[in-house]
Backbone as numpy.savetxt, mean C-alpha at the origin, in Angstrom:
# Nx Ny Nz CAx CAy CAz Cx Cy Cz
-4.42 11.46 1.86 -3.05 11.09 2.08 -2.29 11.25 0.76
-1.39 11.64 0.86 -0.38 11.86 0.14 0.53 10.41 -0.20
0.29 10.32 -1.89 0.96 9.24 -1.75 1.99 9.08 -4.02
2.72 8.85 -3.38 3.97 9.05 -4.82 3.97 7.40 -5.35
3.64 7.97 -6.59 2.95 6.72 -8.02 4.49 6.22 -8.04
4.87 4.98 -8.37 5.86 4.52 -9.16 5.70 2.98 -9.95
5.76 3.38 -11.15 5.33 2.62 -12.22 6.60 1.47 -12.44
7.21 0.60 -12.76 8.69 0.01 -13.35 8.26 -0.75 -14.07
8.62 -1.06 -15.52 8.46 -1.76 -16.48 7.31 -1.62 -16.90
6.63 -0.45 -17.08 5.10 0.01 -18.04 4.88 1.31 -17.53
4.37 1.60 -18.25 2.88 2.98 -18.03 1.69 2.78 -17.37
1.69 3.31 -16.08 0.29 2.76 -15.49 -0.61 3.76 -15.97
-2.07 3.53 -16.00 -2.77 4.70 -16.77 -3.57 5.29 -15.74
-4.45 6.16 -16.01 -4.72 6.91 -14.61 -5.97 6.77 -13.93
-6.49 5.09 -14.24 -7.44 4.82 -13.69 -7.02 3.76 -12.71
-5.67 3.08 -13.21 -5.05 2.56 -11.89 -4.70 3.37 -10.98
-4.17 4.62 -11.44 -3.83 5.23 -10.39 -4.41 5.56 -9.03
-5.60 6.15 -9.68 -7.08 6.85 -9.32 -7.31 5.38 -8.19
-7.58 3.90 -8.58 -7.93 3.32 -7.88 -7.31 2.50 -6.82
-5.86 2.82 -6.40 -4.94 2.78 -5.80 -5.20 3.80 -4.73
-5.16 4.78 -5.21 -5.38 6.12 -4.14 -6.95 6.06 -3.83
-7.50 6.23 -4.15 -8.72 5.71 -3.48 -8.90 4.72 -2.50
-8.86 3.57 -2.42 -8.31 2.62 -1.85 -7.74 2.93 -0.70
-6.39 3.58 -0.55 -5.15 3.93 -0.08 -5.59 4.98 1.25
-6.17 5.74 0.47 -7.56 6.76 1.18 -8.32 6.01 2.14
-8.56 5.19 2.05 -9.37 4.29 3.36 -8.87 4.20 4.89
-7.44 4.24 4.17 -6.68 3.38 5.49 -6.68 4.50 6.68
-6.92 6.04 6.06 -6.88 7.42 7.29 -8.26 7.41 8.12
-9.16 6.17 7.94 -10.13 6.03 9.10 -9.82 4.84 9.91
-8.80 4.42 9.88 -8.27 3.96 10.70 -7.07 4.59 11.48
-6.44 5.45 11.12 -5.56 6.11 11.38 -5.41 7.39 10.83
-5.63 8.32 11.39 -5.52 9.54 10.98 -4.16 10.39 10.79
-3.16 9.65 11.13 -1.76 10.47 11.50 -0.62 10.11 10.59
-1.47 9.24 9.39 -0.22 8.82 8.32 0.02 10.14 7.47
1.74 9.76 7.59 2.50 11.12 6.84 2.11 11.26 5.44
2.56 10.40 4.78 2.92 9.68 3.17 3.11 8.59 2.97
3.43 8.38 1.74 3.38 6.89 1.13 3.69 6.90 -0.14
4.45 5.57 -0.67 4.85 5.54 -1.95 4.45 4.17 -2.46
4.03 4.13 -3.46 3.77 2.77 -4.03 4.32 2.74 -5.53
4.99 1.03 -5.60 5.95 0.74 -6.28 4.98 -0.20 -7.40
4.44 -0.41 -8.55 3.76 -0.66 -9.06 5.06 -1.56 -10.27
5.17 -2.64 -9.99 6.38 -3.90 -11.23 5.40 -4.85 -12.01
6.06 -4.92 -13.29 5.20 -6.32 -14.12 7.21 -6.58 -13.95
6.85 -7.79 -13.46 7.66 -8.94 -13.34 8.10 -9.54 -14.52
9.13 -10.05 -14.99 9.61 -10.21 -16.48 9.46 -11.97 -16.21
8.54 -12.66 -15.36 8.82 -14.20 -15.26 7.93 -14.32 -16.91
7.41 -16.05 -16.89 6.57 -16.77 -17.13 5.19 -16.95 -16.76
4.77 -16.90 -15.54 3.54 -17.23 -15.13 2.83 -15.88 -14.91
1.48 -15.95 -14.73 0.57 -15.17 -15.08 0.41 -14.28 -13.69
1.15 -14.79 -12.64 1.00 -13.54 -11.39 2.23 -12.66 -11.45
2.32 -12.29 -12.48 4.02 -11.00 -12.49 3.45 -9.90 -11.76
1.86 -9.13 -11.92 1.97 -7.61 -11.22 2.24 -7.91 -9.79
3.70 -6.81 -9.24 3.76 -6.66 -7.71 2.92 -5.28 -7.26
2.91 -5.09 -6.45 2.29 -3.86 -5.74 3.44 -3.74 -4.26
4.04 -2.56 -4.05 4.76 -2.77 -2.77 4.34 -1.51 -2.31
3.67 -1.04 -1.05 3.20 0.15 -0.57 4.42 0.33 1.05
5.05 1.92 0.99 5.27 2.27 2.29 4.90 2.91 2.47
4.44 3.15 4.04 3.75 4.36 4.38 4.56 5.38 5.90
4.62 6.33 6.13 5.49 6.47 6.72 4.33 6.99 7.93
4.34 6.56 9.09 3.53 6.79 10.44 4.39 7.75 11.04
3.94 8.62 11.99 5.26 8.56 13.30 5.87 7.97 14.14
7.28 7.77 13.97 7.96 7.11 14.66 8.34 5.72 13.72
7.75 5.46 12.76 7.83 3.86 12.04 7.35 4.06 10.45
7.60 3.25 9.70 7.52 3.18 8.43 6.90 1.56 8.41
5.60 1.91 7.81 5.04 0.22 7.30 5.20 -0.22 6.74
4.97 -1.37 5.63 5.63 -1.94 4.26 4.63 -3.33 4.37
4.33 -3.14 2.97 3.60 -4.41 2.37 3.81 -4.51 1.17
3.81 -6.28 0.71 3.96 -6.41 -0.75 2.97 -7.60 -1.22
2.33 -7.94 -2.31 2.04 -8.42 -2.73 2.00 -8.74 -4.78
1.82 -10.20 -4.46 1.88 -10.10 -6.03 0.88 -11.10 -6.49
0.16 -10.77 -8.09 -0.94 -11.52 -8.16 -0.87 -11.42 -9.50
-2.13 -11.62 -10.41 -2.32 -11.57 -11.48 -2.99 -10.66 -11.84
-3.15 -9.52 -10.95 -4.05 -7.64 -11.57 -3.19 -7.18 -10.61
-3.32 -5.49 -10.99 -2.38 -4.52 -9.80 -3.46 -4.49 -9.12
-5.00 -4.44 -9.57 -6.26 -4.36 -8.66 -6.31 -4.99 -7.28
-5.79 -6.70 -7.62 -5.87 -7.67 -6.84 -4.90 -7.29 -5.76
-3.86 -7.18 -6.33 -1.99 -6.88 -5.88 -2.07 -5.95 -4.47
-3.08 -4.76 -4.92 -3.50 -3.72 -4.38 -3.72 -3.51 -3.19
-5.01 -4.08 -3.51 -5.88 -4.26 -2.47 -5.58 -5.48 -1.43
-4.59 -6.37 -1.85 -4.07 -7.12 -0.71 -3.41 -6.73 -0.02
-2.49 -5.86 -0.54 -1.72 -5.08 -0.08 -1.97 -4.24 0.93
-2.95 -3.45 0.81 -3.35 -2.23 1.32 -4.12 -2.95 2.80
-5.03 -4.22 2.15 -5.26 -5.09 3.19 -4.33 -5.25 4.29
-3.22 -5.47 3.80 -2.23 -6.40 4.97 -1.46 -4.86 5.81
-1.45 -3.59 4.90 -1.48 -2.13 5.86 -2.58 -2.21 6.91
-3.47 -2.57 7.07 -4.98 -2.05 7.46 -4.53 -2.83 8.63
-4.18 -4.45 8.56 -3.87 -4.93 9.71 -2.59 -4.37 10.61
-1.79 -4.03 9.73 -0.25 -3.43 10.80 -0.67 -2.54 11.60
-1.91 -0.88 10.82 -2.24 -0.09 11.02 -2.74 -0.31 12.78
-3.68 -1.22 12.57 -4.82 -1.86 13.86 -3.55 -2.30 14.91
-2.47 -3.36 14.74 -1.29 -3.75 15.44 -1.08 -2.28 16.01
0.00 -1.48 15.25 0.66 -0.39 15.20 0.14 0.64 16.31
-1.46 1.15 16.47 -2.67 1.67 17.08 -2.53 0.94 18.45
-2.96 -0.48 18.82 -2.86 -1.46 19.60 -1.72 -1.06 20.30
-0.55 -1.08 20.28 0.75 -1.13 20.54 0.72 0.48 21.51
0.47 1.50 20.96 0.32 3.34 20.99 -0.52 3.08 22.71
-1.50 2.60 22.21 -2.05 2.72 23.09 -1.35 1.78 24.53
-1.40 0.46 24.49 -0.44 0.06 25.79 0.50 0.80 26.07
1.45 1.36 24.84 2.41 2.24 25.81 1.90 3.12 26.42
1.09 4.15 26.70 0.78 4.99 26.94 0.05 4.72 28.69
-0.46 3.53 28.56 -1.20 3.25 30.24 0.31 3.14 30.76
């Protein structure tokens, strides 16, 4: 899957990258028909120690998904993230199919 890096407020280096898309890569055995995707990668300018966000869209047919999370690693951020895709994905699938009977 095709999916467009976006870094805001740092340089991500290219082993986050690498493990984002990897990751990200999972979600096409659950669904094979995702277009693209962009992920928004922020260090948060607060105080407390959970500033990295992670915000992933992915564009399906017919619908665009969206998840965000924020934590204290982009690792963590990530993969919750990508988590809470995996469930829409399964919804989204679920849904395809009733319409169709």
């Amino acid at each position: 899957m095709k999916l467009q890096m976006h870094s805001i407020h740092f340089d991500a280096d290219q082993k986050l990258i690498d493990f984002i898309q990897k990751k990200a890569d999972k979600l096409d055995t659950f669904y094979d028909r995702i277009i693209d995707g962009e992920v928004f990668m922020r260090l948060d300018k607060n105080e407390n120690n959970k500033n990295k966000i992670v915000e992933i869209k992915l564009n399906v047919p017919g619908k665009q998904l969206f998840a965000k999370h924020q934590t204290d690693s982009f690792e963590g951020a990530a993969d919750e993230a990508i988590e809470g895709l995996r469930r829409q994905i399964k919804k989204f699938k679920e849904k395809l199919v009733l319409a169709r009977q």
